[in-house]
C-alpha positions as CSV (number, residue, x, y, z in Angstrom):
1,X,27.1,30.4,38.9
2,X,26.3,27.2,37.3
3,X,23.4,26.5,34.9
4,X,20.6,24.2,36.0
5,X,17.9,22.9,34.0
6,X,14.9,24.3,33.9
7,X,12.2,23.7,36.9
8,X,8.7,22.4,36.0
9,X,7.2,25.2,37.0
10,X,9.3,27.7,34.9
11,X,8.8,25.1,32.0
12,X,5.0,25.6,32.7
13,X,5.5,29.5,32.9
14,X,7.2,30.1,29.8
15,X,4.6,27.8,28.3
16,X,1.6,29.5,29.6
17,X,3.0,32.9,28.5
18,X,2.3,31.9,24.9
19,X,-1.0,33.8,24.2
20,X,-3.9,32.8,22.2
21,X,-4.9,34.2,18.6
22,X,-8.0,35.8,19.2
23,X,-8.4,36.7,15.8
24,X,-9.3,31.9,15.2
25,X,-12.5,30.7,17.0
26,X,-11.5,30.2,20.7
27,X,-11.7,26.2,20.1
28,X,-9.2,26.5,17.1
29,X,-7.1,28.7,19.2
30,X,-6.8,26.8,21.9
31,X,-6.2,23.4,19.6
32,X,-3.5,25.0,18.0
33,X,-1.8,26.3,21.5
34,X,-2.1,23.2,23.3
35,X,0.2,21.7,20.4
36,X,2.5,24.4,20.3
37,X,3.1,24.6,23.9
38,X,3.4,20.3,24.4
39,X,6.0,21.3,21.5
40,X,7.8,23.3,23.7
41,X,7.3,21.6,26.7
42,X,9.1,18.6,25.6
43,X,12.3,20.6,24.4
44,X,12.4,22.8,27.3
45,X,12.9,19.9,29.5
46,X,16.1,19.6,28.4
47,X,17.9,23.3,28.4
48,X,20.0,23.9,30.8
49,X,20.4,28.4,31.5
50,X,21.8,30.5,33.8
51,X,18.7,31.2,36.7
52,X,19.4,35.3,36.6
53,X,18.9,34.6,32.5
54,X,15.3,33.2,33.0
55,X,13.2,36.2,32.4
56,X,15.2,37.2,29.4
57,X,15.0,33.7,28.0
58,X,11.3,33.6,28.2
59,X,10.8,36.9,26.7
60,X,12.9,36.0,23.6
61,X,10.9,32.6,23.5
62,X,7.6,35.0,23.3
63,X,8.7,37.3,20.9
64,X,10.4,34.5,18.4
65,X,7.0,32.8,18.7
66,X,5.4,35.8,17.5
67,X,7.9,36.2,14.7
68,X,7.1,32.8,13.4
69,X,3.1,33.3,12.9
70,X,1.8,34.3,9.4
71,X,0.5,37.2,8.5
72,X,-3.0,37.1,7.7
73,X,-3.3,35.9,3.4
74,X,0.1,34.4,3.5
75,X,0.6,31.9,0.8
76,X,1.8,29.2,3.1
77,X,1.5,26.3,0.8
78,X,4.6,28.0,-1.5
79,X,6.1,28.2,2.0
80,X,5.8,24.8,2.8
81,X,6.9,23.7,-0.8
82,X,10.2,25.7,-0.6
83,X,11.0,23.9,3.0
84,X,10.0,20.7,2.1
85,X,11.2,20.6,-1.4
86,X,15.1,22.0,-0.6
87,X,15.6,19.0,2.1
88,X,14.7,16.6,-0.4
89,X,17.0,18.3,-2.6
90,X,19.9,18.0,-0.5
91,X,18.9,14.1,0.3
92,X,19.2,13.3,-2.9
93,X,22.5,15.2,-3.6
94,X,24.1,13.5,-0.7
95,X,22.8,10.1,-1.6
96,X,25.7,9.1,-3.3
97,X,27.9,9.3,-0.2
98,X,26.0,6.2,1.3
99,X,26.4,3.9,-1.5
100,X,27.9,0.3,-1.1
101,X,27.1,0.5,2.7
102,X,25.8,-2.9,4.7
103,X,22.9,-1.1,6.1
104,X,19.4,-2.5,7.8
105,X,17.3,-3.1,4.5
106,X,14.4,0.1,4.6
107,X,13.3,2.1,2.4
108,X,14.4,5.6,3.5
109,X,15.4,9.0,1.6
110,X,13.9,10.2,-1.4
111,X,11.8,6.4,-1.9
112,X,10.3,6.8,1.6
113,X,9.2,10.3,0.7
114,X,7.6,9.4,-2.6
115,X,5.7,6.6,-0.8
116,X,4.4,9.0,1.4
117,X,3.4,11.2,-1.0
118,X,1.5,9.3,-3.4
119,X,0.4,7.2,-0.3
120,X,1.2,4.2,-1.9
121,X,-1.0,0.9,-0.8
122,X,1.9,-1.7,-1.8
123,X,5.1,-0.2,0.3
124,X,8.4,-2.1,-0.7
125,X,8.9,-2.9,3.1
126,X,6.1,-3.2,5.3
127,X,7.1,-4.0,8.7
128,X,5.9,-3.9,12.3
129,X,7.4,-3.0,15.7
130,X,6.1,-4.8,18.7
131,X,6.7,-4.5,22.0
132,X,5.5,-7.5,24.0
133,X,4.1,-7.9,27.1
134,X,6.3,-10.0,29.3
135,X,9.9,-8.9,29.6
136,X,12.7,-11.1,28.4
137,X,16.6,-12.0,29.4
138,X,17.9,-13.2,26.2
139,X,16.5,-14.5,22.6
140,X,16.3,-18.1,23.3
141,X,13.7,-17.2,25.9
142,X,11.7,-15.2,23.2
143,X,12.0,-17.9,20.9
144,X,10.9,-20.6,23.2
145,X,7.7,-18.1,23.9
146,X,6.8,-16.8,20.5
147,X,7.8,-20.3,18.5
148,X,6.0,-20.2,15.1
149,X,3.4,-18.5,16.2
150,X,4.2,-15.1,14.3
151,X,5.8,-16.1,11.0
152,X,3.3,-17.2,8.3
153,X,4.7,-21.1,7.1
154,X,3.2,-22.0,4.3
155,X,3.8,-25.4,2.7
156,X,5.3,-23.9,-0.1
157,X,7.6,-22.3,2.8
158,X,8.9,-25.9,3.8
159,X,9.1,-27.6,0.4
160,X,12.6,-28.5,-1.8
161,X,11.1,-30.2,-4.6
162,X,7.4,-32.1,-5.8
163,X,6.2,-34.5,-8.0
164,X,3.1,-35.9,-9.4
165,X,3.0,-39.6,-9.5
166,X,0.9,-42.2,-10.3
167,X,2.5,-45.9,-9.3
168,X,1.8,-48.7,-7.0
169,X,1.3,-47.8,-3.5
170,X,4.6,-48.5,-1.0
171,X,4.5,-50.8,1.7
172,X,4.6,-47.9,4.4
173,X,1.1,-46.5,2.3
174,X,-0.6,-49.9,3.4
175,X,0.9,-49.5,7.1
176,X,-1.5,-45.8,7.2
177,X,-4.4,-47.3,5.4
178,X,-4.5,-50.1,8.3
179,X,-4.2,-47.5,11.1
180,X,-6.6,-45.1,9.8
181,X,-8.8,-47.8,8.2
182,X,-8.3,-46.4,4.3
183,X,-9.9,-48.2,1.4
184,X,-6.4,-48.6,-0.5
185,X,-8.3,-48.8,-3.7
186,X,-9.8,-45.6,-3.8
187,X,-6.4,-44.0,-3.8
188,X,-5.2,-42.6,-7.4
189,X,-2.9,-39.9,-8.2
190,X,-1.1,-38.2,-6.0
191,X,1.6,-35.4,-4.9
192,X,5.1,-36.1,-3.5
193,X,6.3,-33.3,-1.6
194,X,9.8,-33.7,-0.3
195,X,10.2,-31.2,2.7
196,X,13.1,-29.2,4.1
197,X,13.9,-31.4,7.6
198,X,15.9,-28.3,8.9
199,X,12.9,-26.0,8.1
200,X,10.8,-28.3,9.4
201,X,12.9,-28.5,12.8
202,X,13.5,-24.6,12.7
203,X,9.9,-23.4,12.5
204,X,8.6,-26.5,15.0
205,X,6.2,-28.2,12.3
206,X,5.2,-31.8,12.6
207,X,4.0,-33.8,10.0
208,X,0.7,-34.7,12.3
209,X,-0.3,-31.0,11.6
210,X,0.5,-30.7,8.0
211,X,-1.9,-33.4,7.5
212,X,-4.4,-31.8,9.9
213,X,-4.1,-28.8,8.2
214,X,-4.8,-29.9,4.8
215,X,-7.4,-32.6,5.4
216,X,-9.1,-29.8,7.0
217,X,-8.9,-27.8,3.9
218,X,-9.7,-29.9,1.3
219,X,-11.9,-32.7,2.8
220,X,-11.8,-35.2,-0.3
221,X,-8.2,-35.5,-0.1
222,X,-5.9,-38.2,2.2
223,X,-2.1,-37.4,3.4
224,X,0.4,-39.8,4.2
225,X,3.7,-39.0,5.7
226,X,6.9,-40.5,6.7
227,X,8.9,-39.3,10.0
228,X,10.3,-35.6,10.3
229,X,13.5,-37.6,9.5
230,X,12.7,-38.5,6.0
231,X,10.4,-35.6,5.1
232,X,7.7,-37.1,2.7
233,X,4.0,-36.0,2.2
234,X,2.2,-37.8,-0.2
235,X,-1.2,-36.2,-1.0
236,X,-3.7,-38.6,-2.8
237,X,-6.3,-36.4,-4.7
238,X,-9.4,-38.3,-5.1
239,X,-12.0,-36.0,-6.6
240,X,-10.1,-32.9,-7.7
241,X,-12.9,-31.6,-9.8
242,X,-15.1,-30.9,-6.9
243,X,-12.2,-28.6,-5.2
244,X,-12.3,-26.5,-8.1
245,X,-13.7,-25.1,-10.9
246,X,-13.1,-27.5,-13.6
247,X,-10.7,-26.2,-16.0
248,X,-11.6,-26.1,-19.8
249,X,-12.3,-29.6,-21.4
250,X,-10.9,-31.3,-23.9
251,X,-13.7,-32.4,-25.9
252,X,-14.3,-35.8,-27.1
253,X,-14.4,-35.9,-31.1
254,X,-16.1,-38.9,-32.5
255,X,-14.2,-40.8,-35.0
256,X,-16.6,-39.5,-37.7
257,X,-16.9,-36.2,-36.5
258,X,-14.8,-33.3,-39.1
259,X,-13.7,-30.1,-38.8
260,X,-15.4,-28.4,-41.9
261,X,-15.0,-24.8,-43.3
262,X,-17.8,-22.8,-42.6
263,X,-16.6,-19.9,-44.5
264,X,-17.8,-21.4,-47.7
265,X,-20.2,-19.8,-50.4
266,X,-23.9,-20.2,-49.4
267,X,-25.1,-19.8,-52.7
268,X,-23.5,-23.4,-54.0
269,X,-25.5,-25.3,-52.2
270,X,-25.6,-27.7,-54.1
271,X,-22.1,-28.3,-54.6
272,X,-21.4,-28.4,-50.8
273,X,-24.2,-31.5,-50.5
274,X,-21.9,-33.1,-52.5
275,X,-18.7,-32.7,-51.3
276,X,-20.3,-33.7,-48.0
277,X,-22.0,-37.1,-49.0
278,X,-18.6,-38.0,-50.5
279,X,-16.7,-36.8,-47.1
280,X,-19.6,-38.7,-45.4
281,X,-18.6,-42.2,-47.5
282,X,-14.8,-41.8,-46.6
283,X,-15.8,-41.4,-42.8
284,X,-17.5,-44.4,-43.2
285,X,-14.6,-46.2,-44.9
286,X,-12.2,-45.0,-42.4
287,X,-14.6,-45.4,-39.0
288,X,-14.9,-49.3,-40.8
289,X,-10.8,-49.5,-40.8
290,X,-10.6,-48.0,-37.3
291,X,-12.4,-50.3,-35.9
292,X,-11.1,-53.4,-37.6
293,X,-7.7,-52.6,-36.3
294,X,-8.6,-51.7,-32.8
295,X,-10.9,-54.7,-32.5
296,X,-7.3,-56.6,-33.6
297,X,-5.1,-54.6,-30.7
298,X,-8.2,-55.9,-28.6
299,X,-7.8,-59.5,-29.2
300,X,-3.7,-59.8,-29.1
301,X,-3.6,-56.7,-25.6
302,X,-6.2,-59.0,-23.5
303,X,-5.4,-58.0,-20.2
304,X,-3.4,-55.0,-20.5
305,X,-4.4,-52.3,-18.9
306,X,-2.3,-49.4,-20.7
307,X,-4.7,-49.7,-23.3
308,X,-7.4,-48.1,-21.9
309,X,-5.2,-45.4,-20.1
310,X,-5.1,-43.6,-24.0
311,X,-7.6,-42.1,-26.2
312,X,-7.5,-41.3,-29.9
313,X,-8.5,-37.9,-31.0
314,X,-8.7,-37.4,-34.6
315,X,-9.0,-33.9,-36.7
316,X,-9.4,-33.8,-39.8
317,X,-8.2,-30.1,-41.6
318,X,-9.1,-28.1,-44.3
319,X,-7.2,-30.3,-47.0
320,X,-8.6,-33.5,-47.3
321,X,-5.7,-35.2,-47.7
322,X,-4.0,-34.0,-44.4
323,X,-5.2,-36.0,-41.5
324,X,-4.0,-35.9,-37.9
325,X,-4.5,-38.1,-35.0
326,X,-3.1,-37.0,-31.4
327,X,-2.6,-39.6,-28.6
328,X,-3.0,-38.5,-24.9
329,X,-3.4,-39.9,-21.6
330,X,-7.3,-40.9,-21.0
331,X,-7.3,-38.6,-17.7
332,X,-5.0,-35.2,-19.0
333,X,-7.9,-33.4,-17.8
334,X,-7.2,-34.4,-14.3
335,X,-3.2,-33.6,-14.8
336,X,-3.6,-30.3,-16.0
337,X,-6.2,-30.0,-13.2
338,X,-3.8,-30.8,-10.7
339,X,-0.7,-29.5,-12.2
340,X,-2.5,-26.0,-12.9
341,X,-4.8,-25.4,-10.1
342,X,-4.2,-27.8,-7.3
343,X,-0.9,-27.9,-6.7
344,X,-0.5,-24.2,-6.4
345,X,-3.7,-24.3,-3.5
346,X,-1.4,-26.8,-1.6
347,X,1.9,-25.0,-2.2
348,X,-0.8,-21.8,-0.4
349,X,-1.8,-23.9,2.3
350,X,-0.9,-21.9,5.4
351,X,0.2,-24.3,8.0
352,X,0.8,-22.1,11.1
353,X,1.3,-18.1,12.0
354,X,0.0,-15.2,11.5
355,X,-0.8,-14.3,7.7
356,X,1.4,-11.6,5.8
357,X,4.1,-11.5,8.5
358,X,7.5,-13.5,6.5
359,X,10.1,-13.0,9.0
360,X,10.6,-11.3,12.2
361,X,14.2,-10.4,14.0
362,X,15.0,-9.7,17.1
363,X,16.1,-6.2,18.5
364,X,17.4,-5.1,21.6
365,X,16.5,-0.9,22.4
366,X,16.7,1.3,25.1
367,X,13.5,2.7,26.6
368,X,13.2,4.7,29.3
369,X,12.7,1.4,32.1
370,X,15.7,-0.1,30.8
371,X,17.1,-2.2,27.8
372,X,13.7,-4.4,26.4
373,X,13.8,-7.3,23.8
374,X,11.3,-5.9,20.6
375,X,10.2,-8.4,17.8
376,X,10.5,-6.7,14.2
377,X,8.3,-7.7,11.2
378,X,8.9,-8.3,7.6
379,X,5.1,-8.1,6.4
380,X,2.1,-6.8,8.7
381,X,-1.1,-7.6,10.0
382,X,-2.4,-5.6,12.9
383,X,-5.7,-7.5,13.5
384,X,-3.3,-11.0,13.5
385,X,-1.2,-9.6,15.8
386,X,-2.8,-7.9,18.3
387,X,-5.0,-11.5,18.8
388,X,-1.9,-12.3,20.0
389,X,-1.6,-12.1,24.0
390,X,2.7,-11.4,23.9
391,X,2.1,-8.4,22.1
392,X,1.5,-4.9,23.6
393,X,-1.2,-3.3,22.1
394,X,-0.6,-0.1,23.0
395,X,2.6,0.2,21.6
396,X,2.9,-1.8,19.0
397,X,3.7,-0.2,15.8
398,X,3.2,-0.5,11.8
399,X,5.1,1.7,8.8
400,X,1.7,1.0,6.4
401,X,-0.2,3.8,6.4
402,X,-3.3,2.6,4.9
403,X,-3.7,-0.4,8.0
404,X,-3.2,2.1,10.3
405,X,-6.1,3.7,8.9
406,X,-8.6,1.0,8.5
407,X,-7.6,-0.7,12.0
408,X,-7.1,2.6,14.1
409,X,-9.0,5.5,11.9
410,X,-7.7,8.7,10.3
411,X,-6.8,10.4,13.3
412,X,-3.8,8.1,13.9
413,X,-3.2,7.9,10.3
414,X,-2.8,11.8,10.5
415,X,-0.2,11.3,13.5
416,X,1.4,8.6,11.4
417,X,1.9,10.8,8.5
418,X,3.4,14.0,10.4
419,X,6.1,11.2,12.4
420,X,7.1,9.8,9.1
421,X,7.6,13.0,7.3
422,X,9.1,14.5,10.1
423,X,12.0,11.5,10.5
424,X,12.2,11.6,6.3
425,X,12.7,15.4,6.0
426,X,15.1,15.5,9.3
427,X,16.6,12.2,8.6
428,X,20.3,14.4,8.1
429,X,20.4,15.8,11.3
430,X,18.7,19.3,9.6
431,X,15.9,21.2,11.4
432,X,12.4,21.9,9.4
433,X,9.3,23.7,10.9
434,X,7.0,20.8,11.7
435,X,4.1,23.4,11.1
436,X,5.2,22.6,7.2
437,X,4.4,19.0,7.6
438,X,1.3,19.2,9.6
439,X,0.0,21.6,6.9
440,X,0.8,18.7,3.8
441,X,-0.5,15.7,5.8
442,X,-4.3,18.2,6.3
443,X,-4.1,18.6,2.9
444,X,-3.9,14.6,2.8
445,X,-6.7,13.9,5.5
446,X,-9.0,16.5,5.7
447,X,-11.8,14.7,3.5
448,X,-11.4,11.6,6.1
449,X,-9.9,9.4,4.2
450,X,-6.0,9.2,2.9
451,X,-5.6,11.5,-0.6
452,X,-2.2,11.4,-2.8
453,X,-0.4,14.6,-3.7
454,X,-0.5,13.1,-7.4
455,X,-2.3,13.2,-10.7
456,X,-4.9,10.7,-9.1
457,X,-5.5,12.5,-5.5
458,X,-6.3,15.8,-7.5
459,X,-9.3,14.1,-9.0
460,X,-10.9,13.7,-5.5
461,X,-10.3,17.2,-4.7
462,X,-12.7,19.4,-6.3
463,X,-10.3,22.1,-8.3
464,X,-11.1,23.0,-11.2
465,X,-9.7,22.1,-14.7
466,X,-7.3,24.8,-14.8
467,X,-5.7,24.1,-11.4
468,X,-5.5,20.5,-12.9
469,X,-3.9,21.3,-16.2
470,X,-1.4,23.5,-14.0
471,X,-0.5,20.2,-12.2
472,X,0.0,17.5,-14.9
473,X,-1.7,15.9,-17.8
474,X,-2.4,19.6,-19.5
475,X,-3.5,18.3,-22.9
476,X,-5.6,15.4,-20.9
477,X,-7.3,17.7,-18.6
478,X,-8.1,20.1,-20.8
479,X,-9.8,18.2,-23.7
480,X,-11.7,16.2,-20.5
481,X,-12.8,19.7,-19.6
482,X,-14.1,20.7,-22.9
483,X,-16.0,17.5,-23.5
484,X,-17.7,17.5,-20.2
485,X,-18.3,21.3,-19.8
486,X,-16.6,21.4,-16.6
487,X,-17.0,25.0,-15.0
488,X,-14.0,26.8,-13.8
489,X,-14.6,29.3,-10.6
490,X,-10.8,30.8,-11.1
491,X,-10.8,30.5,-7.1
492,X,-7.4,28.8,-7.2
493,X,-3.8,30.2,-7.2
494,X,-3.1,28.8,-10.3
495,X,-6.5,29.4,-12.5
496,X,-6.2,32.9,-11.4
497,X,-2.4,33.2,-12.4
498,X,-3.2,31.8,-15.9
499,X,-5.6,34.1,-16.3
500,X,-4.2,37.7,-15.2
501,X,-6.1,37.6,-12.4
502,X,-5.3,38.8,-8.7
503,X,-4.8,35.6,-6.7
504,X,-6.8,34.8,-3.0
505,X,-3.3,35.5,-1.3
506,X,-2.0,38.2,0.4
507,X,-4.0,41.6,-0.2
508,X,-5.4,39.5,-2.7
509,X,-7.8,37.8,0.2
510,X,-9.5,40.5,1.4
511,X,-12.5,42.6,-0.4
512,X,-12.9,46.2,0.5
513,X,-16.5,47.6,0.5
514,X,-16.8,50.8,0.2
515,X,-19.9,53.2,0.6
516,X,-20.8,55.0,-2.5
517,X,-23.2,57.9,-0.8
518,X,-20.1,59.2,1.2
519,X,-17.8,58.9,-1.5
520,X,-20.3,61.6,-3.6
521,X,-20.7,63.7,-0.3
522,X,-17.0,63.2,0.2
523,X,-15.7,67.0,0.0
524,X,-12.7,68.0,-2.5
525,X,-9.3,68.5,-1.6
526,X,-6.3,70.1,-3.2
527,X,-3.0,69.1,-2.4
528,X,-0.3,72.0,-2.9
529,X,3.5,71.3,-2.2
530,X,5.2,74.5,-1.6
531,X,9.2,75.7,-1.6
532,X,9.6,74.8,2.7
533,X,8.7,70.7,1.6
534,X,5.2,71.6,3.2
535,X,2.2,69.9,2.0
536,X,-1.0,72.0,1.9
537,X,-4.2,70.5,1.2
538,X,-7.5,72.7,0.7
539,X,-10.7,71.4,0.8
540,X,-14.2,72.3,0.1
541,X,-14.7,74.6,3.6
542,X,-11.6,76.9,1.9
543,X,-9.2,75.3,5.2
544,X,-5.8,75.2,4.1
545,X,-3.9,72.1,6.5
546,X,-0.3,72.5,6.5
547,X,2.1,69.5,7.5
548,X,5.7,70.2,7.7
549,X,8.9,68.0,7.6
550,X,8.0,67.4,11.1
551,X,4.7,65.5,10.6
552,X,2.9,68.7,12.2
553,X,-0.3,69.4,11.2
554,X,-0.9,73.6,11.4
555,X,-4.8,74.5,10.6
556,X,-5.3,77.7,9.1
């Protein structure tokens, strides 16, 4: 006799002869069933028996389930611990056996786990899987489809180098003014940007749309370009005060104008008047010299121009004697504007893609139609990419937890969770009760949003400050807890621990009432062991009940 797989229908019998826990609500019940039993179905599908074995298989599948349900007051939480805890153990024990390998760069293991854990909004490598919508041979014709229409290029992306300049325009600047009818004149500084031609060719970005983009962007400011063969953008900035906030100005000091201590004694008042019409005669004498010999630069520099591109500044310190003057360019204000704030919004500029998505790669998998071309992400962006119409909606998937919850809600977020624990904790090949998981990612999402088993996720839960000292941050917690008057209920495992108490687990979660009128009434017994190993009790009535080895119960 050979073995055969297992029929639907006896897949759907030995499901449907998993019972229900009457002792849950009926709508928790049957929750919980329908899970276990799509569980089973899926693995079921699979085994292969002998047909004459079918009963007996079903009825140890039926008696192993009822093995694995808790008893009522079991601690699960330690259970779930232990499981959890020993598998990450053993990952990090055997991680030294993968060292040095050329792997696919992700973030796996004990990292993974910790992300998860602490739910972690900035994951080393974010990255989405998407299945697309049309089916493809080969990757030219996914390139030729997609072109740059997923990965974010930014200017900064496409640039080798940059310069500020300020020098006579080139005769190819006078060839755009004519064509797009440019008042040369009003042109001043501006940015070189020397772009990467293969970039440029790789990603399919013309120079007509770099200049769209950023005219677009910032209005006030003109781009001129040379052919994709020469890669040049020349950005002239015109007004860059109004597309930012103006930096921090360098004061004009009048040539008279001192830097004075003002930490001087207020009660010599008299003495400070002096000292300041004798400060006030020098600035005179000196603002007299100053402009004698820059009336004389005047006369012999008629014409030139650099003179006017500098201003003096002069300070004048504490010691009288120590003057300084500093020379700088008329319009620094403008440089540093540029240099500091400008440059870096053009170097942000995004030119084409989707935002947050750096690089995507090609992958070829197996489903269950056939072999099927799938684009994966470096970066995500759900909402960018399902505006997309080549990508599948519906099965499109992303490794950041918190996205999934603001784009697809806390439900999916839960599912998320238990699939990523699940593929950490089993990543070896070992088996661990899924139940284990499911119970750590409730704990995670049962206030509706996503909480961190950490120092910082306890503060949202409301346990009291001896569960918290238990956790981490004793000292912290417990001079928080003192200052504020917090109240501690001892409800917890670990309050009640501390304190002596009997903890909420086990026979520890159940209360026994008992009724104090019979208890008086209750009539006294004597309990006499004889030579024969019988037990005789007496009670109030003068009956003597004998039970024997035999559990027999003899009145007398």
């Amino acid at each position: 006799m050979l073995q055969t797989k297992l029929s639907t229908e006896q897949v759907n019998e030995i499901c449907l002869s998993i019972p229900l826990n009457r002792a849950l609500p009926i709508r928790v019940a049957e929750s919980i069933i329908a899970n276990v039993r799509e569980k089973l179905r899926k693995q079921l599908v699979k085994v292969t028996i002998y047909p004459e074995c079918f009963k007996k298989f079903k009825d140890e599948i039926v008696l192993h389930y009822h093995k694995t349900l808790a008893q009522a007051g079991e601690a699960v939480g330690v259970i779930t611990a232990q499981s959890i805890g020993e598998r990450q153990t053993q990952t990090t024990l055997n991680s030294f056996h993968s060292s040095g390998l050329t792997i696919k760069t992700v973030v796996v293991g004990v990292p993974r786990f910790s992300e998860l854990l602490n739910a972690t909004k900035d994951p080393k490598m974010i990255n989405c899987l998407i299945y697309l919508t049309k089916s493809f041979d080969n990757i030219q014709q996914i390139r030729d489809a997609i072109g740059n229409s997923f990965t974010e290029i930014t200017l900064k992306r496409l640039t080798l180098s940059y310069d500020l300049v300020r020098e006579p325009l080139e005769d190819w600047h006078y060839l755009f003014c004519n064509i797009y009818n440019i008042d040369p004149t009003i042109l001043g500084w501006r940015v070189r940007f020397q772009l990467n031609k293969s970039a440029l060719y790789e990603y399919n970005v013309r120079m007509r749309l770099i200049k769209q983009k950023i005219e677009n962007d910032f209005p006030t400011m003109t781009v001129l370009y040379t052919p994709e063969s020469v890669g040049i953008v020349d950005i002239f900035i015109q007004d860059c005060q109004n597309e930012i906030e103006k930096p921090n100005e360098i004061e004009d000091i009048k040539e008279n104008e001192e830097i004075e201590d003002e930490n001087g004694d207020e009660g010599n008042e008299e003495d400070e008047e002096d000292e300041e019409d004798e400060e006030d005669e020098e600035g005179n004498e000196e603002g007299n010299e100053e402009r004698n010999q820059e009336g004389n630069e005047e006369g012999n520099e008629e014409g030139n121009e650099e003179g006017n591109d500098r201003k003096i500044i002069k300070i004048k310190t504490k010691d009288k004697d120590d003057k300084k003057s500093i020379e700088i360019p008329k319009d620094m204000e403008q440089i540093i504007s540029i240099e500091d704030k400008i440059i870096p919004m053009l170097m942000n500029t995004q030119l084409s893609g989707i935002t947050d998505v750096k690089e995507i790669f090609f992958e070829k998998r197996k489903e269950n139609d056939g072999d099927q071309w799938v684009v994966t992400t470096e970066g995500s962006n759900l909402y960018g990419l399902f505006s997309h119409s080549l990508v599948d909606k519906r099965r499109t998937l992303c490794n950041n937890m918190w996205e999934i919850y603001e784009v697809f809600g806390i439900e999916a977020t839960r599912q998320f969770l238990i699939e990523e624990f699940m593929d950490v904790v089993t990543s070896d090949g070992t088996f661990v009760n899924s139940s284990h998981v499911e119970l750590l990612v409730d704990l995670m999402t049962y206030t509706g949003s996503i909480i961190s088993i950490s120092r910082y996720g306890q503060k949202k839960v409301g346990s009291g400050p001896l569960s918290k000292a238990s956790f981490e941050e004793s000292l912290e917690n417990f001079l928080k807890a003192g200052l504020n008057g917090e109240k501690e209920t001892t409800d917890g495992v670990s309050a009640s621990i501390i304190l002596g108490k009997l903890p909420k687990t086990g026979t520890g979660v159940f209360d026994l009432k008992i009724d104090i009128e019979k208890l008086v009434n209750l009539d006294k017994t004597k309990i006499v062991e004889n030579s024969k190993n019988e037990k005789i009790v007496e009670n109030s009535k003068n009956e003597k009940i004998v039970e024997n080895s035999k559990n027999e119960k003899i009145v007398e």
